[in-house]
C-alpha positions as CSV (number, residue, x, y, z in Angstrom):
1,X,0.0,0.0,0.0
2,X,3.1,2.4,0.5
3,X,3.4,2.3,-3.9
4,X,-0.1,3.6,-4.0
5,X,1.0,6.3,-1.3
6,X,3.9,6.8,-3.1
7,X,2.3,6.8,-6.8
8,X,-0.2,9.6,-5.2
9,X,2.3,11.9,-4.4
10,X,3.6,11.6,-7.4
11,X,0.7,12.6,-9.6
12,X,0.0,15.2,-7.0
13,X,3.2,16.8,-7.2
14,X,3.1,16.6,-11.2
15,X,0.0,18.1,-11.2
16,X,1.0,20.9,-9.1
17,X,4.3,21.4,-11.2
18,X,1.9,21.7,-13.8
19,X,-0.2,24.8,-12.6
20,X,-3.3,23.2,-11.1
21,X,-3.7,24.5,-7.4
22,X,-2.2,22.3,-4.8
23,X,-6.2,21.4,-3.4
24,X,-7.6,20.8,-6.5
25,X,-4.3,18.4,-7.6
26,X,-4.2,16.8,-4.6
27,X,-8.3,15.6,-5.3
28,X,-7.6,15.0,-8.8
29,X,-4.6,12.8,-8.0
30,X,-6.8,10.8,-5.5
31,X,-9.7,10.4,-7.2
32,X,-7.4,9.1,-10.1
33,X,-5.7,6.7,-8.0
34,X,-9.1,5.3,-6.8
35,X,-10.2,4.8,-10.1
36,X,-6.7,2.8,-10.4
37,X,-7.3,1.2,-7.4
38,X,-10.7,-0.2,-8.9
39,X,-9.2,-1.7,-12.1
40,X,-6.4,-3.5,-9.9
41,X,-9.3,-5.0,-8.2
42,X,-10.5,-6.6,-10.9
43,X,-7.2,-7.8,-12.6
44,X,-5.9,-9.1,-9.5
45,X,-8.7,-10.4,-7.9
46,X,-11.6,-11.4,-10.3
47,X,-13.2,-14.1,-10.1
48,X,-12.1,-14.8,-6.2
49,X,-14.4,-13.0,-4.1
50,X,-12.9,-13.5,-1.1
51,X,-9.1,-12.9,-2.0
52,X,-10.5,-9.4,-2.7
53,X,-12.5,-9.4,0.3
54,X,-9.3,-10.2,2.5
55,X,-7.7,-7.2,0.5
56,X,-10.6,-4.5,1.7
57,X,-10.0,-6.3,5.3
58,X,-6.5,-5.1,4.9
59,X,-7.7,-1.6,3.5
60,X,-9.9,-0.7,6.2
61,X,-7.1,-1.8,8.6
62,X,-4.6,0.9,6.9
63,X,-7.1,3.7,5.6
64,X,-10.2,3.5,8.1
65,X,-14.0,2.2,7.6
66,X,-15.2,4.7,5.3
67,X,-12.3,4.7,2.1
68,X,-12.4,0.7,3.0
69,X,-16.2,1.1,2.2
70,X,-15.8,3.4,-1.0
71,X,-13.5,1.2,-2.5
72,X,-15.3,-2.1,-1.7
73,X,-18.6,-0.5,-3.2
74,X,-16.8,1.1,-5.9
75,X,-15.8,-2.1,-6.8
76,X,-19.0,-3.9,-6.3
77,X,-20.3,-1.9,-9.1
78,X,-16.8,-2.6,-11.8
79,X,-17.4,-6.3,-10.6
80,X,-20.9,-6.4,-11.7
81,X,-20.3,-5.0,-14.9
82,X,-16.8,-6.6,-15.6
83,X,-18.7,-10.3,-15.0
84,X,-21.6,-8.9,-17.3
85,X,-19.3,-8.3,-19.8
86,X,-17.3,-11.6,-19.4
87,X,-20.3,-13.3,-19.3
88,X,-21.7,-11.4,-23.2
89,X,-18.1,-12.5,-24.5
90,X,-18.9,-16.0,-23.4
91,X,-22.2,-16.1,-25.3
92,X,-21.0,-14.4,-27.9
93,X,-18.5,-16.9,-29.2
């Protein structure tokens, strides 16, 4: 979890470097790394349910309830449509 700390500050700092105000780079670097965050998810852990639940176990213990909860619903909803579209690829060939 430190490379996704790490990774953060980077965009931050890029984005800063860039001209965007330090508040506003600092949320768009977040938010981006959430969105990141998601898509690991699903690539590391899909289809094993519970390797990715151990993963938000080990989330909330590092970030707190609540981020623990927006990622784990976050990724509910990529889940869902990630297996939808696994499962339209299945039928379609």
């Amino acid at each position: 979890m430190n490379d996704l700390f790490e990774e953060t500050l980077h965009r931050e700092g890029m984005k800063i470097d860039s001209g965007i105000p330090e508040k506003e780079a600092k949320e768009q670097a977040r938010e981006e790394m959430h969105r990141c965050e998601i898509q690991w998810v699903i690539r590391e852990f899909y289809p094993d349910g519970k390797a990715a639940a151990d993963y938000f176990q080990r989330v909330e213990k590092h970030r707190g309830m609540a981020p623990a909860k927006r990622l784990r619903d976050d990724c509910r909803e990529a889940w869902k449509l990630h297996r939808e579209k696994v499962d339209s690829d299945k039928v379609a060939k």
